[in-house]
Structure formats: structure tokens, C-alpha cells
mmCIF entry with sequence, helices, sheets and N, C-alpha, C, O atoms, coordinates in Angstrom:
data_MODEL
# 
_entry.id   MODEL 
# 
_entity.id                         1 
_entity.type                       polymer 
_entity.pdbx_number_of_molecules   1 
# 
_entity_poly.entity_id                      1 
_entity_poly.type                           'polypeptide(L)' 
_entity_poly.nstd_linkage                   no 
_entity_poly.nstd_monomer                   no 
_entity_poly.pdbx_seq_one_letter_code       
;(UNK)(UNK)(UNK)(UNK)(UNK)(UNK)(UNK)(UNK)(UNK)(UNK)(UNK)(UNK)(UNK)(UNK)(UNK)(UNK)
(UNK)(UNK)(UNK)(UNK)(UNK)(UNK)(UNK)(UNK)(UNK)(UNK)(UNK)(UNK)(UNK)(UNK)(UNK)(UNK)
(UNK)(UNK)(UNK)(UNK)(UNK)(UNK)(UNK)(UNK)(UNK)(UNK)(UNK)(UNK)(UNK)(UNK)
;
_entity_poly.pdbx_seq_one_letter_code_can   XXXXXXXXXXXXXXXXXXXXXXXXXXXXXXXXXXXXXXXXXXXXXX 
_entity_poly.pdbx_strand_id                 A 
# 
loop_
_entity_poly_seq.entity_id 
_entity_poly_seq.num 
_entity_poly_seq.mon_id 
_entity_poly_seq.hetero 
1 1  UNK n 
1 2  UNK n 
1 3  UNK n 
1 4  UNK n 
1 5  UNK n 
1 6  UNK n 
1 7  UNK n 
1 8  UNK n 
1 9  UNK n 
1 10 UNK n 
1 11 UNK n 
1 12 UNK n 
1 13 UNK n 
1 14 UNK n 
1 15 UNK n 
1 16 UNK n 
1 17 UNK n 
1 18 UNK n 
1 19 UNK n 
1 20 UNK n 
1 21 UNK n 
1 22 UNK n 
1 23 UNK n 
1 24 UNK n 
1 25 UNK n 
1 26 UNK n 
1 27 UNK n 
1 28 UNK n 
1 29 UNK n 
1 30 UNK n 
1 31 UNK n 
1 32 UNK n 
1 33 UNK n 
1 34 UNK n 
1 35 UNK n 
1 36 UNK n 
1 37 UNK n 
1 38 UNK n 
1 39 UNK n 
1 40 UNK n 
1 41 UNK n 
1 42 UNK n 
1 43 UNK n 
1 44 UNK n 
1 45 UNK n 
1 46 UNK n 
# 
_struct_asym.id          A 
_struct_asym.entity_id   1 
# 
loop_
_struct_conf.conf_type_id 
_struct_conf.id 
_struct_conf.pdbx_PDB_helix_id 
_struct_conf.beg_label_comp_id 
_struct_conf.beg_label_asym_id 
_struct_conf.beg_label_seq_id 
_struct_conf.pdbx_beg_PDB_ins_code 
_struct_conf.end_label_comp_id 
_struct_conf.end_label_asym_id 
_struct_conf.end_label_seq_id 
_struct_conf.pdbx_end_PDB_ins_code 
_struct_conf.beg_auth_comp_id 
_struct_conf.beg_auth_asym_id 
_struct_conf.beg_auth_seq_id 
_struct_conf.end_auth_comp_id 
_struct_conf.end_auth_asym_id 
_struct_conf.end_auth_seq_id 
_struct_conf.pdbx_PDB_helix_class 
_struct_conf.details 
_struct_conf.pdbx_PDB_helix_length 
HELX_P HELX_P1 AA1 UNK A 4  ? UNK A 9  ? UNK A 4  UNK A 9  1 ? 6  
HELX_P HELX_P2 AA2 UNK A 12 ? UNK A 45 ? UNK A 12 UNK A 45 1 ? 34 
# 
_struct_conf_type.id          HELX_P 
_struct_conf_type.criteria    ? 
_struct_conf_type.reference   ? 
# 
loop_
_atom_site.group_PDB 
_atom_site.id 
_atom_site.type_symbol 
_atom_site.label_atom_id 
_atom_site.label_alt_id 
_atom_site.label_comp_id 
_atom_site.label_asym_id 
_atom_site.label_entity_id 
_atom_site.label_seq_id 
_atom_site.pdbx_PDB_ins_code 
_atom_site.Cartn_x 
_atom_site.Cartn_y 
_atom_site.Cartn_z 
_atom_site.occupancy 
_atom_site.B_iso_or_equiv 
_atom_site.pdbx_formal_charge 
_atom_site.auth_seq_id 
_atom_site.auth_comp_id 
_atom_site.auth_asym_id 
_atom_site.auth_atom_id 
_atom_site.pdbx_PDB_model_num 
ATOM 1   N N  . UNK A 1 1  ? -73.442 95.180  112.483 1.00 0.00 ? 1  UNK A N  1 
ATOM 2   C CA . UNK A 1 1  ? -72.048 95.662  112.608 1.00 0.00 ? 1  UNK A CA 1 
ATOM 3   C C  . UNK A 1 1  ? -71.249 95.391  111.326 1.00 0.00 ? 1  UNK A C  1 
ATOM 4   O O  . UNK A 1 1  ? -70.145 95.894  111.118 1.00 0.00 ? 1  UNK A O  1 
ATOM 5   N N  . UNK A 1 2  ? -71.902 94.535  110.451 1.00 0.00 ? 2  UNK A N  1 
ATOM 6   C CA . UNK A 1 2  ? -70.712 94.173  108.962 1.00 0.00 ? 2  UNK A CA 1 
ATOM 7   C C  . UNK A 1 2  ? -71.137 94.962  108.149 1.00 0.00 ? 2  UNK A C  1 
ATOM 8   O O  . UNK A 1 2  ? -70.323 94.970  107.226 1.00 0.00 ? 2  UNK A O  1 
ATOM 9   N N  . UNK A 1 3  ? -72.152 95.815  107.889 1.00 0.00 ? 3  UNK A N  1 
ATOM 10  C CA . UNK A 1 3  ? -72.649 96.855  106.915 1.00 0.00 ? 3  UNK A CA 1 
ATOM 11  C C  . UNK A 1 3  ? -72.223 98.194  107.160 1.00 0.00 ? 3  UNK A C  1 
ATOM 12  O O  . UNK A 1 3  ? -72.311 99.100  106.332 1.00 0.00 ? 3  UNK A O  1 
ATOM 13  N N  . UNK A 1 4  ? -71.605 98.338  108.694 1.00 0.00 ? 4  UNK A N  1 
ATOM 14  C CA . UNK A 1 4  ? -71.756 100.158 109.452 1.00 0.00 ? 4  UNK A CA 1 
ATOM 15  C C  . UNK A 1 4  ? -70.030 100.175 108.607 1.00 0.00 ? 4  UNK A C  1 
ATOM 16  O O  . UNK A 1 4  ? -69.925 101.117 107.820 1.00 0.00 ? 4  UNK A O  1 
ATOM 17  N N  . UNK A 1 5  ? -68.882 99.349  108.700 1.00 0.00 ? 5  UNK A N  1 
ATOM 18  C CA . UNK A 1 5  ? -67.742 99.375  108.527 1.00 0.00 ? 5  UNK A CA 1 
ATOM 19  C C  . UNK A 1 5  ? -67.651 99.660  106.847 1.00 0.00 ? 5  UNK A C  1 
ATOM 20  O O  . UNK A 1 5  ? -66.672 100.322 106.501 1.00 0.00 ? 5  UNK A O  1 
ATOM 21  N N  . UNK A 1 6  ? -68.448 99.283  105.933 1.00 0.00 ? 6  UNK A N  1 
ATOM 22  C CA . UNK A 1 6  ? -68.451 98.860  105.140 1.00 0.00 ? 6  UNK A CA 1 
ATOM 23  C C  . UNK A 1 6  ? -69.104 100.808 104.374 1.00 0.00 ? 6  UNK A C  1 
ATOM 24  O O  . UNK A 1 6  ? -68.455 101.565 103.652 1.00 0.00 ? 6  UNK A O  1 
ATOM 25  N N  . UNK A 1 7  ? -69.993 100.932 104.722 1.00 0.00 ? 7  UNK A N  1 
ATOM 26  C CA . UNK A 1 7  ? -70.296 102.593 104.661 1.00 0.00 ? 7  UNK A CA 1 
ATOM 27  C C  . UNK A 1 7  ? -69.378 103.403 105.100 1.00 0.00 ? 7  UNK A C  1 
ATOM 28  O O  . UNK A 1 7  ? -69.465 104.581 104.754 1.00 0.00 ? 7  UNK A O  1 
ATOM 29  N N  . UNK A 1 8  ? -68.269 102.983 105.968 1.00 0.00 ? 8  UNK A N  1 
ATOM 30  C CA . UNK A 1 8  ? -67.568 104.039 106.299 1.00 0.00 ? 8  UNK A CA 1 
ATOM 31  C C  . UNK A 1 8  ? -66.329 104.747 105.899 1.00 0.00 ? 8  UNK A C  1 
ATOM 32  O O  . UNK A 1 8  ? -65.770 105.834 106.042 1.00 0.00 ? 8  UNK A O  1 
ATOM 33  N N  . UNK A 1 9  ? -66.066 102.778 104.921 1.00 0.00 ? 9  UNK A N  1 
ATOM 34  C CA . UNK A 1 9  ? -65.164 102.931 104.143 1.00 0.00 ? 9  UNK A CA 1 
ATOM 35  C C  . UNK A 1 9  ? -65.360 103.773 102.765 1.00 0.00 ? 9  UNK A C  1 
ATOM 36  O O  . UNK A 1 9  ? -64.601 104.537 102.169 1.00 0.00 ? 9  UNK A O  1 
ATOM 37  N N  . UNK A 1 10 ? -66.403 103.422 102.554 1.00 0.00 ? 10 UNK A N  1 
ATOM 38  C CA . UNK A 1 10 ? -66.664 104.100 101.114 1.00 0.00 ? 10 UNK A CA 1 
ATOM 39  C C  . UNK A 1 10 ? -66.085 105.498 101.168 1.00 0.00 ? 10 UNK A C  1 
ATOM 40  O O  . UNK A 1 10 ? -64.887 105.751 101.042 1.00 0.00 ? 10 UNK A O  1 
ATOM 41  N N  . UNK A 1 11 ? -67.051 106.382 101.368 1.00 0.00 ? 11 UNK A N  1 
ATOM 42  C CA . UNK A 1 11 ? -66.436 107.577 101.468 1.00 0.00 ? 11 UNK A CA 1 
ATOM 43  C C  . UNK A 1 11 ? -65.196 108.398 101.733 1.00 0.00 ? 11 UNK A C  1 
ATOM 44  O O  . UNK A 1 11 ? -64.844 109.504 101.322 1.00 0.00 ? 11 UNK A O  1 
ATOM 45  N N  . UNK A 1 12 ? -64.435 107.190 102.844 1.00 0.00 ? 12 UNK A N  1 
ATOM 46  C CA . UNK A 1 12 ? -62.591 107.625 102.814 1.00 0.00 ? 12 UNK A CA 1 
ATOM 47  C C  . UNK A 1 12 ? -62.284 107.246 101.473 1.00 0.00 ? 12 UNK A C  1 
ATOM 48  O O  . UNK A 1 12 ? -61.481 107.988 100.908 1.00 0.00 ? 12 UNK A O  1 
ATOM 49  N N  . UNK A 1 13 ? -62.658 106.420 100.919 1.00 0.00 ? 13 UNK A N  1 
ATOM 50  C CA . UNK A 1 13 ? -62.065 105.922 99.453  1.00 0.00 ? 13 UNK A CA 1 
ATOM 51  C C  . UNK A 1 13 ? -62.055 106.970 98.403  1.00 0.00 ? 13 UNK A C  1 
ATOM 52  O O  . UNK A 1 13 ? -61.069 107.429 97.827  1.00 0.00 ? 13 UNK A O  1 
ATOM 53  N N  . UNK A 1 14 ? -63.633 107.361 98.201  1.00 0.00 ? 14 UNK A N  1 
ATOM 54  C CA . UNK A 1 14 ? -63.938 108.458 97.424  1.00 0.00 ? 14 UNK A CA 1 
ATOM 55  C C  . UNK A 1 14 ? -63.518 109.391 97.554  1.00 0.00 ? 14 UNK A C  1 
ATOM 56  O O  . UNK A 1 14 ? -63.396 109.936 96.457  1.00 0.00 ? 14 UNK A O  1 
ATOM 57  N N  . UNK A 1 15 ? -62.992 110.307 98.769  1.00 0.00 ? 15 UNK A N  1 
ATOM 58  C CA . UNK A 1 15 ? -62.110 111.595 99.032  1.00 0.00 ? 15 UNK A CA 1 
ATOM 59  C C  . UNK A 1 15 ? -61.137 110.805 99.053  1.00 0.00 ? 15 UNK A C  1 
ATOM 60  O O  . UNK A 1 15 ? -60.770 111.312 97.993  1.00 0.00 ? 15 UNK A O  1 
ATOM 61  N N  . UNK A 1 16 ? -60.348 110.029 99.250  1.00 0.00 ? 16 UNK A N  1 
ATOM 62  C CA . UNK A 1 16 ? -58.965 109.329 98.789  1.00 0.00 ? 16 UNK A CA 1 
ATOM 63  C C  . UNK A 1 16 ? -59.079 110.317 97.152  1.00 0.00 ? 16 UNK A C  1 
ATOM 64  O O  . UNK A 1 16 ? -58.841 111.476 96.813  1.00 0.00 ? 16 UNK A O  1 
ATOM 65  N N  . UNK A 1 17 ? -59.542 109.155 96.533  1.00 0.00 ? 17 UNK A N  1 
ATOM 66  C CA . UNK A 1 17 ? -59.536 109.279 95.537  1.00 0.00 ? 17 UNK A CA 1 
ATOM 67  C C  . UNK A 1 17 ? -59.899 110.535 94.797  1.00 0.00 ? 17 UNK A C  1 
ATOM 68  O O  . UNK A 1 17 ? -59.443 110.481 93.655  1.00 0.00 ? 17 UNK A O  1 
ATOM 69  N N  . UNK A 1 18 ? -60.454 111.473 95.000  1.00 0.00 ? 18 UNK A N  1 
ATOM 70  C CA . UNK A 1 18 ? -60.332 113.001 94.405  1.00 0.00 ? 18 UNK A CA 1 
ATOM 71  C C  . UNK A 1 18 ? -59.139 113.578 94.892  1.00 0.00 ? 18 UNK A C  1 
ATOM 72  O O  . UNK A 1 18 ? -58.631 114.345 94.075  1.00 0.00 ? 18 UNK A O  1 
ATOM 73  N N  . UNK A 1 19 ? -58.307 113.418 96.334  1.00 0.00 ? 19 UNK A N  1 
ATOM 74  C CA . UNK A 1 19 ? -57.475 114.201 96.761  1.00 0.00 ? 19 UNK A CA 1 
ATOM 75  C C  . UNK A 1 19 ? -56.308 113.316 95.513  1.00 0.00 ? 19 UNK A C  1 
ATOM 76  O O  . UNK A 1 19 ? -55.450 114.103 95.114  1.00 0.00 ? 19 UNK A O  1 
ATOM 77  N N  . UNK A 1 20 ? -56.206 112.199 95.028  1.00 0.00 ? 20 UNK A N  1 
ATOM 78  C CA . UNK A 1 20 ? -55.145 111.869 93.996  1.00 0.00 ? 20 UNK A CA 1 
ATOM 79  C C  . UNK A 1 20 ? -56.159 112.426 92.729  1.00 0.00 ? 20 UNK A C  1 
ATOM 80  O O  . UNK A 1 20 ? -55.400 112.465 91.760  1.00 0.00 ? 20 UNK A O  1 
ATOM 81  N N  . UNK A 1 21 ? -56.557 112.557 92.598  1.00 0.00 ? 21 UNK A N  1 
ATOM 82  C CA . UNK A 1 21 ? -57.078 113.209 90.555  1.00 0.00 ? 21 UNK A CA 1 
ATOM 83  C C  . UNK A 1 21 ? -56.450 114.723 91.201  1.00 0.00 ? 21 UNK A C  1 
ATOM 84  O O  . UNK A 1 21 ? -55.573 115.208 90.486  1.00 0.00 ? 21 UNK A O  1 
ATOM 85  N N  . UNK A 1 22 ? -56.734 115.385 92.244  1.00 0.00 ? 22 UNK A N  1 
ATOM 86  C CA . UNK A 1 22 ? -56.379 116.776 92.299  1.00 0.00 ? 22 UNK A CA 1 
ATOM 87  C C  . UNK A 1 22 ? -55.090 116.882 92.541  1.00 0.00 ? 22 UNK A C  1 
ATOM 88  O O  . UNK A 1 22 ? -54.569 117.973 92.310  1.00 0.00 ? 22 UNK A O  1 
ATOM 89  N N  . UNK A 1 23 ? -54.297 115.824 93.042  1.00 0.00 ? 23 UNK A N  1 
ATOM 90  C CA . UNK A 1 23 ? -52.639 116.005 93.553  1.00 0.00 ? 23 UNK A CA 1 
ATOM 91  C C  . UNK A 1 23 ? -52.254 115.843 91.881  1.00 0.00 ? 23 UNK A C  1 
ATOM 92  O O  . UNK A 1 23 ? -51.425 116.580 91.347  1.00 0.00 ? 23 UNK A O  1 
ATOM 93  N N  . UNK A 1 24 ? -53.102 114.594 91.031  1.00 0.00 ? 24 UNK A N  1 
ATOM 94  C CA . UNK A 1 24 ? -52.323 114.374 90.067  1.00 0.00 ? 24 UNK A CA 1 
ATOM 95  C C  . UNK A 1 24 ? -52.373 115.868 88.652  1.00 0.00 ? 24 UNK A C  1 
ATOM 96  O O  . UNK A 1 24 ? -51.352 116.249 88.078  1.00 0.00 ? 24 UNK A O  1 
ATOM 97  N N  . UNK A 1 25 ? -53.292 116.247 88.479  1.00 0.00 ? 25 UNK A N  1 
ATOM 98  C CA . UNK A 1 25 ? -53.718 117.243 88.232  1.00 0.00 ? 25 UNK A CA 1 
ATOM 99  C C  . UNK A 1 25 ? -53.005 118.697 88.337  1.00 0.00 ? 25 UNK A C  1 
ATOM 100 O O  . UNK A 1 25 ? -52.973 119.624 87.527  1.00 0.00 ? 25 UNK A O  1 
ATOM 101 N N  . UNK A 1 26 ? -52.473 118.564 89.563  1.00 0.00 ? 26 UNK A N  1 
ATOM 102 C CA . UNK A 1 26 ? -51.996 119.597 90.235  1.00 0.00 ? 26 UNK A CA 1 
ATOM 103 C C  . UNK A 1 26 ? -50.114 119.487 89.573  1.00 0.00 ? 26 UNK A C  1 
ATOM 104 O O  . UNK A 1 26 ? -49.420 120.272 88.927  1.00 0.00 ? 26 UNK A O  1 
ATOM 105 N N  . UNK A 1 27 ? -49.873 118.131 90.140  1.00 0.00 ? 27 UNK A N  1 
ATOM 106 C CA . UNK A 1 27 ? -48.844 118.254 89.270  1.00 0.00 ? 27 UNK A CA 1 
ATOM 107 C C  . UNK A 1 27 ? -48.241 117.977 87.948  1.00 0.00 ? 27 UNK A C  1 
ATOM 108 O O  . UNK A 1 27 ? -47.059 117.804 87.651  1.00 0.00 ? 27 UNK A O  1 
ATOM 109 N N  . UNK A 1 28 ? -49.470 117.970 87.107  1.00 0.00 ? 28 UNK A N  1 
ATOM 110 C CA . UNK A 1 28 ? -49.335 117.744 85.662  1.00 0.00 ? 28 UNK A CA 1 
ATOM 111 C C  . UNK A 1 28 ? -49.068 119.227 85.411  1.00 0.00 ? 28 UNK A C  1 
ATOM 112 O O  . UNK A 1 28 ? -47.961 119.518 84.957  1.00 0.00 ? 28 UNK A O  1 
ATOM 113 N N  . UNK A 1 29 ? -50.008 120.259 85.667  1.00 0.00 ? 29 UNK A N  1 
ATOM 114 C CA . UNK A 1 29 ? -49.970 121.751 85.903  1.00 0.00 ? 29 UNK A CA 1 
ATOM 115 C C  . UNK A 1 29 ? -48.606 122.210 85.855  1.00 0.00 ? 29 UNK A C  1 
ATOM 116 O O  . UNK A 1 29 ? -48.157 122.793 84.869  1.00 0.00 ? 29 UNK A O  1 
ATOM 117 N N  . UNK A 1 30 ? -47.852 121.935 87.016  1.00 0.00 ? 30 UNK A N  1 
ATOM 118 C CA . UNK A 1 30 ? -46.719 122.249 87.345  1.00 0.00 ? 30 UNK A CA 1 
ATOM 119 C C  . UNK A 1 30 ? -45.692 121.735 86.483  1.00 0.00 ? 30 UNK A C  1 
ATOM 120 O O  . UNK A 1 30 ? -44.650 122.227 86.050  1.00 0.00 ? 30 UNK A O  1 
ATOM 121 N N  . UNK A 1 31 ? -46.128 120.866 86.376  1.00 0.00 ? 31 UNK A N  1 
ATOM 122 C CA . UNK A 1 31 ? -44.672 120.299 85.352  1.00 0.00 ? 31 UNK A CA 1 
ATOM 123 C C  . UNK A 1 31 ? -45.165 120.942 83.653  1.00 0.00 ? 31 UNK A C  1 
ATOM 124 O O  . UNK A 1 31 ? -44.216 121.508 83.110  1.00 0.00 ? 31 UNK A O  1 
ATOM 125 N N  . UNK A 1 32 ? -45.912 120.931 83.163  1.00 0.00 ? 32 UNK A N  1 
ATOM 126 C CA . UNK A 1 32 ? -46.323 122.126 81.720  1.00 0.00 ? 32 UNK A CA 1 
ATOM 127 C C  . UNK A 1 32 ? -45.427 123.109 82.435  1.00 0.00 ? 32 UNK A C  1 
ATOM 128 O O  . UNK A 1 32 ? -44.233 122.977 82.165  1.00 0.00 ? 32 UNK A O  1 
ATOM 129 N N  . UNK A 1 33 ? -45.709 123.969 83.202  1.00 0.00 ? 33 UNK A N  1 
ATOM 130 C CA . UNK A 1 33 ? -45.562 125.426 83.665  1.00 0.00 ? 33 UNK A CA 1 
ATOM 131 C C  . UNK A 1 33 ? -43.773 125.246 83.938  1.00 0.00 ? 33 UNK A C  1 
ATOM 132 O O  . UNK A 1 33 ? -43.018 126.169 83.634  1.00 0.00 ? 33 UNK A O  1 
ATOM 133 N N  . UNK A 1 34 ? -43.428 124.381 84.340  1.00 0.00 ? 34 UNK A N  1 
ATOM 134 C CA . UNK A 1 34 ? -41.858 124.647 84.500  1.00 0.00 ? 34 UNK A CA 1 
ATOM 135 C C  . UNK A 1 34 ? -41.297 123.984 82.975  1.00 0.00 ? 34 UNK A C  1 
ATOM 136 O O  . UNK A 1 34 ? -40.407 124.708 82.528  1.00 0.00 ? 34 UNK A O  1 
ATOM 137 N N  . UNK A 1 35 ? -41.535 123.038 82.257  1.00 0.00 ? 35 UNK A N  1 
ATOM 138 C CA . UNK A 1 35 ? -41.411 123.255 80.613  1.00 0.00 ? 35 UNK A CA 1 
ATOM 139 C C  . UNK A 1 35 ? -41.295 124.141 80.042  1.00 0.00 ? 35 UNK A C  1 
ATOM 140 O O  . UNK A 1 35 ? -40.292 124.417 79.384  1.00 0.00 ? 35 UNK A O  1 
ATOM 141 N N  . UNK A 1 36 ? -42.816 125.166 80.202  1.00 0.00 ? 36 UNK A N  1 
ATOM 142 C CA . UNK A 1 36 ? -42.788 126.017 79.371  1.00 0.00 ? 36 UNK A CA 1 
ATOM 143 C C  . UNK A 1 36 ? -41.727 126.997 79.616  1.00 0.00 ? 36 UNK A C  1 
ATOM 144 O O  . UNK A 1 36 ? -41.102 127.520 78.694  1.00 0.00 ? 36 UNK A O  1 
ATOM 145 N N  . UNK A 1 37 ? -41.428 127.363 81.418  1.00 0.00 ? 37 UNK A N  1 
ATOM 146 C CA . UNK A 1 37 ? -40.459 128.323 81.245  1.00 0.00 ? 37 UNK A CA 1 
ATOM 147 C C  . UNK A 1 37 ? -39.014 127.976 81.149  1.00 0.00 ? 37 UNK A C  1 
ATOM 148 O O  . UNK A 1 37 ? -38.070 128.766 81.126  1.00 0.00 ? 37 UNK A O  1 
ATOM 149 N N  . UNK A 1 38 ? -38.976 126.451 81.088  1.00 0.00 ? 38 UNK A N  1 
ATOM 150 C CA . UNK A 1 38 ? -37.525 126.263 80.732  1.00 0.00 ? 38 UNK A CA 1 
ATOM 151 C C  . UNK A 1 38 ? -37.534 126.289 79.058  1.00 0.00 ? 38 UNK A C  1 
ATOM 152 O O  . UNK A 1 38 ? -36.343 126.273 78.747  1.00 0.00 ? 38 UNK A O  1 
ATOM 153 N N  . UNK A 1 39 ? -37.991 126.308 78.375  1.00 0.00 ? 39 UNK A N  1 
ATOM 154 C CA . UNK A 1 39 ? -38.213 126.513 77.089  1.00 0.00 ? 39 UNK A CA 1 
ATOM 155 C C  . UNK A 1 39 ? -37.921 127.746 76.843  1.00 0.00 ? 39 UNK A C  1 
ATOM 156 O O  . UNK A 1 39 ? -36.918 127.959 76.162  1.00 0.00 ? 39 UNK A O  1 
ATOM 157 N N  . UNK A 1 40 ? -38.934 129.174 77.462  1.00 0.00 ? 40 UNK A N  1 
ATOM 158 C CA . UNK A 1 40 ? -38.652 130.268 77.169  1.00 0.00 ? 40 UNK A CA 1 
ATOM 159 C C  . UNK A 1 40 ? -37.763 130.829 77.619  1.00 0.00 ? 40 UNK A C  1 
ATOM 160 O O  . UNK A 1 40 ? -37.418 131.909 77.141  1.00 0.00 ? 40 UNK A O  1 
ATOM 161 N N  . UNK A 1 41 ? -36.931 130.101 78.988  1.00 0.00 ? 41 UNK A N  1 
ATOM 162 C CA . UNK A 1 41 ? -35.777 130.420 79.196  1.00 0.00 ? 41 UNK A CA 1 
ATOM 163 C C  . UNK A 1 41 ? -34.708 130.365 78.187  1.00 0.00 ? 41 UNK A C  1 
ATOM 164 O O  . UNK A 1 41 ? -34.042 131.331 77.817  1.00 0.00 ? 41 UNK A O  1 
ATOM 165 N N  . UNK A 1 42 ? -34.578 128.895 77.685  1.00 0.00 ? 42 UNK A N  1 
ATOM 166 C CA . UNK A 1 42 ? -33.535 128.532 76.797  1.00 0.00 ? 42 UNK A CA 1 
ATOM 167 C C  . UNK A 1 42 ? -33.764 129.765 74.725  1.00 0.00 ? 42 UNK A C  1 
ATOM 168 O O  . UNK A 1 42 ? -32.995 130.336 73.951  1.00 0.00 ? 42 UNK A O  1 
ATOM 169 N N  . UNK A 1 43 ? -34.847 129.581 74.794  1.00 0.00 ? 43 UNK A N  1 
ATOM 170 C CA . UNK A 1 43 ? -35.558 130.826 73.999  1.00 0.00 ? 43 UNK A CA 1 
ATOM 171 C C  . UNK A 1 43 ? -34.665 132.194 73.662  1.00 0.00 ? 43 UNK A C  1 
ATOM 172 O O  . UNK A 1 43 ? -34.191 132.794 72.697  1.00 0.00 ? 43 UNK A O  1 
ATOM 173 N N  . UNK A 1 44 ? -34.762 132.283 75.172  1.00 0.00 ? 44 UNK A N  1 
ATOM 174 C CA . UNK A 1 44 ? -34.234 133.880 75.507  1.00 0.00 ? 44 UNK A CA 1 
ATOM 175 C C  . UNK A 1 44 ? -33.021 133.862 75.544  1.00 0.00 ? 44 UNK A C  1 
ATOM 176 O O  . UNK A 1 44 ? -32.493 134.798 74.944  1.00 0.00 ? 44 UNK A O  1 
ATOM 177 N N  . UNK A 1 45 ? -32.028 132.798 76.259  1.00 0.00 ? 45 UNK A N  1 
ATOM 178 C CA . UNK A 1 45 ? -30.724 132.938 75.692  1.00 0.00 ? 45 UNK A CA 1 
ATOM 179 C C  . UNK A 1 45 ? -30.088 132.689 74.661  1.00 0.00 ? 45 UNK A C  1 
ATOM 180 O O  . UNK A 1 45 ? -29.018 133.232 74.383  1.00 0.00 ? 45 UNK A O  1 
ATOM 181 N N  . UNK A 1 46 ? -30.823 131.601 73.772  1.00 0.00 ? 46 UNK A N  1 
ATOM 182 C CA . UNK A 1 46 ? -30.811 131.577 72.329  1.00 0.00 ? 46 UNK A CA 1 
ATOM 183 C C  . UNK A 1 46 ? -30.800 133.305 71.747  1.00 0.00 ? 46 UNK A C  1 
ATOM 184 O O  . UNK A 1 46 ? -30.789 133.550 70.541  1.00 0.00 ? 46 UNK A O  1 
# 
């Protein structure tokens, strides 16, 4: 019974942990992408 708990955790950890590289990822993305168009916004009214 101290080894079954111990396997079961692993794997929540590991999809833990990809669902944060992909959240973080995701919003690194987003934040470039609203830069860039506040840039080409300010651009364009320039």
C-alpha cells in the first residue's frame, strides 16, 4: 500500500506540470500578440 500512492502521484504531477509549461506558454503568446498590436496600433496613429 506505500508504493500504489506513490505511482499515482507521479503522473498527476507530470500532467500538472505540462498543463503549467502550456498555460505558461500560452500566455507568453498572448502577451507578444497584444504588444505587438498595441505597438502597431500606436504606429498607426502616429
Amino acid at each position: 500500500r506505500v508504493t500504489e500512492p506513490v505511482h499515482v502521484k507521479e503522473p498527476f504531477n507530470f500532467w500538472l506540470l505540462i498543463l503549467i509549461i502550456l498555460i505558461a506558454v500560452a500566455t507568453i503568446a498572448t502577451l507578444r500578440e497584444v504588444r505587438a498590436r498595441r505597438r502597431r496600433r500606436l504606429e498607426g496613429l502616429l
